[in-house]
N, C-alpha and C positions, 0 to 999 in steps of 0.2 A: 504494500500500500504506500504509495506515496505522500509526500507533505501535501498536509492539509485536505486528505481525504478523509478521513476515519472521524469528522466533526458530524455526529448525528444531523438530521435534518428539522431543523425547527417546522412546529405543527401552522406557525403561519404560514410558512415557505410551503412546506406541501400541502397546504389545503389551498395557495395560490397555485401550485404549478396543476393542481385537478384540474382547475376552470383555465387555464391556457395553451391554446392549441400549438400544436407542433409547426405548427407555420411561422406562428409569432415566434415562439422557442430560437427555431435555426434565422430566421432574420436578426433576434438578441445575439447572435453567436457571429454572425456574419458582421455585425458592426465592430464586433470586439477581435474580429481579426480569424473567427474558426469557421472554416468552409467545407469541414468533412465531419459531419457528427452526425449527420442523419444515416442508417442502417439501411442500407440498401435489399432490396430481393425479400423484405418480409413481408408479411401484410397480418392484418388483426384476425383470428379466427373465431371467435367470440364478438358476432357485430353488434350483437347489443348488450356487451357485455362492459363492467365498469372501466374508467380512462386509468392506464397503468402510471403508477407514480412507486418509485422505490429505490435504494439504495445499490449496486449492482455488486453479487455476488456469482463468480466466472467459474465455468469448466469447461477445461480445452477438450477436444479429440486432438487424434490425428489418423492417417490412414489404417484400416483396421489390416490386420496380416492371420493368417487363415490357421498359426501355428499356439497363438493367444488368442484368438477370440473365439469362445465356444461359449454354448449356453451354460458352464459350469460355472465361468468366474463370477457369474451372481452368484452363487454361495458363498464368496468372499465377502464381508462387511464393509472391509475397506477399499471393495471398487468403488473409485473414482464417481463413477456415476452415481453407483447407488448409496456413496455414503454424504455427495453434496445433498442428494435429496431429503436426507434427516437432518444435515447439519446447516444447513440456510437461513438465517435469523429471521426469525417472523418481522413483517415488512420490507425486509428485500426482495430483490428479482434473478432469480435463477436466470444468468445470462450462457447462453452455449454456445461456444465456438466449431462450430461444423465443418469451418472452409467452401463455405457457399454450396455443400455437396445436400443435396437434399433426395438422392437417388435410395437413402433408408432416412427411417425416424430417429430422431435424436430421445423420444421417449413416446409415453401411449396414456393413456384417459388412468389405467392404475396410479404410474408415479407422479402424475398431475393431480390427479386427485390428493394423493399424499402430501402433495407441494399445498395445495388448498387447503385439505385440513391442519395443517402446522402454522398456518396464519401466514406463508409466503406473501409476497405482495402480486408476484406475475413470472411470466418464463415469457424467455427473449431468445429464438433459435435460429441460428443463418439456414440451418438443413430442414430436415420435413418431419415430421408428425402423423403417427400413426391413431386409428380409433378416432381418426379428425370431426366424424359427425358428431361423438360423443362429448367430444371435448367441445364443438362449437355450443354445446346447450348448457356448460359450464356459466358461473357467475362469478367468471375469473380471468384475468386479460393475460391472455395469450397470443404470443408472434411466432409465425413463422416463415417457413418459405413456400406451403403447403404440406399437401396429404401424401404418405409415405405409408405404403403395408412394411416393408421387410423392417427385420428388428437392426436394433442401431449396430450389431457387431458385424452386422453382413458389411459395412461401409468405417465406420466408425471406433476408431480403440480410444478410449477415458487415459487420460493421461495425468494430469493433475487441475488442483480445482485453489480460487480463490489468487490466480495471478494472471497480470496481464494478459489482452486475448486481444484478440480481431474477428469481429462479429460486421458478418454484411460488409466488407469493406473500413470499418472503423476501430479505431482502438478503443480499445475499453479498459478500463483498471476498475478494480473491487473497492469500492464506493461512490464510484460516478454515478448519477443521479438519471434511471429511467427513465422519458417519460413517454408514453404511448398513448396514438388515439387512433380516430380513422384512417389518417393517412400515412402511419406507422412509426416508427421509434426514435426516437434521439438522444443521444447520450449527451449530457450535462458533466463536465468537470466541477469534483462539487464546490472549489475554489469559489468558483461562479454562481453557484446555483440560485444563492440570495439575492444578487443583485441581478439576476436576470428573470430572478419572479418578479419581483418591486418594477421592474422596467418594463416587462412583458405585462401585466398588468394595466399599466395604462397606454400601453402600445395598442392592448384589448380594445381599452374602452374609446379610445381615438377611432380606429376603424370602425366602432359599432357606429357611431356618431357621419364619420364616411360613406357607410350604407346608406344612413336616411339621408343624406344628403346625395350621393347617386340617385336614389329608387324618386329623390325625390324631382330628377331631372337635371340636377349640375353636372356635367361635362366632368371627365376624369383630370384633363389640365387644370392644375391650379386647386383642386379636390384631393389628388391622391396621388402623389403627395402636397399636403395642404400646403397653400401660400398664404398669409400674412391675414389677409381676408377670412379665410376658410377659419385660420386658428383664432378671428375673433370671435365669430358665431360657435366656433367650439367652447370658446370659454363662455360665450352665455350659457351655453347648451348645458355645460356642467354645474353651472350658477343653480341655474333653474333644478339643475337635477341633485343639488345639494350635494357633491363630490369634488368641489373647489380642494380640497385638501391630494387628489388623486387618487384617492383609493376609487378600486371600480366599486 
């Protein structure tokens, strides 16, 4: 774990980054200089299942070899796989680094279920997921790359868990800050996390104000991104709506 991961997440911070979409998220991140945080090749399988928000706790694969991987090493406690799925602190995200290979599951509806009942926060997978229909009826936010029958060993050997990884294209380290919605994942350095809710926040509430002001017939020049004009009828707008302080 690096400096200045391992600082819990304040319950304001993540009750802000719930209500803030992943769009606003990677624009906060883009200003500040980070242009690869979004996970590529997942999508949400759970569509109307809760917005994912969590700590990230990591386990790598790497390619499986045909002379280790047999259905026996689950009787081991301490595979890799099967022992991140007990040991994940309730509120974090089971993050899995698959190498984009999604041709088997990285796991199935049992050990998700297990991740659910242990108070997990969510699982985050570059590869594919097996039992997909059962999982999508889950009231648990789940990514992946899609639906996978073969078990993870046909593709897949557990290697170690809780270090550095590359998920979808991104780096990840074990407590970078989840967060998932519709349009899928992005990883928060949690350096960041606090002041990219606090700013993402009223970045929110600007655009919502941009809407009625499109829908309501202004031209996108000079609306979006607002000009001088625009930001004064905004700040009536939030006069009127009692959030002169910025909070949405």
């Amino acid at each position: 774990m690096i400096e200045g991961q391992s600082k819990e997440l304040s319950r304001e911070t993540h009750d802000a980054l719930k209500r803030i979409s992943t769009a606003t998220l990677t624009t906060q991140l883009f200003k500040r200089g980070f242009r690869n945080q979004f996970i590529q090749g997942v999508r949400r399988v759970n569509q109307n299942g809760p917005r994912l928000v969590g700590a990230a706790f990591t386990l790598r694969y790497i390619p499986a070899r045909e002379d280790l991987d047999h259905v026996g090493v689950f009787q081991d406690p301490e595979h890799p796989q099967r022992k991140s799925i007990e040991t994940v602190p309730p509120g974090q995200v089971l993050v899995m680094d698959c190498r984009g290979d999604s041709a088997a599951a990285s796991a199935g509806d049992i050990l998700v279920t297990r991740l659910m009942v242990r108070g997990a926060a969510g699982l985050v997978s570059d590869g594919g997921l097996r039992d997909f229909d059962q999982i999508a009826g889950m009231d648990f936010p789940v990514f992946c790359a899609g639906p996978s029958a073969p078990l993870n060993l046909a593709r897949h050997h557990a290697v170690d868990a809780n270090r550095p990884i590359a998920c979808g294209g991104v780096a990840v380290y074990p407590g970078d800050v989840m967060v998932g919605d519709g349009d899928g994942v992005v990883v928060l350095p949690r350096c960041l996390a606090d002041e990219v809710a606090a700013d993402g926040l009223e970045q929110e509430q600007l655009e919502e104000f941009v809407i009625e002001e499109i829908r309501a017939g202004k031209p996108v020049h000079g609306t979006y991104p607002p000009n001088e004009e625009t930001m004064t009828r905004y700040a009536a707008w939030r006069r009127k709506r009692g959030t002169t302080d910025g909070a949405a």
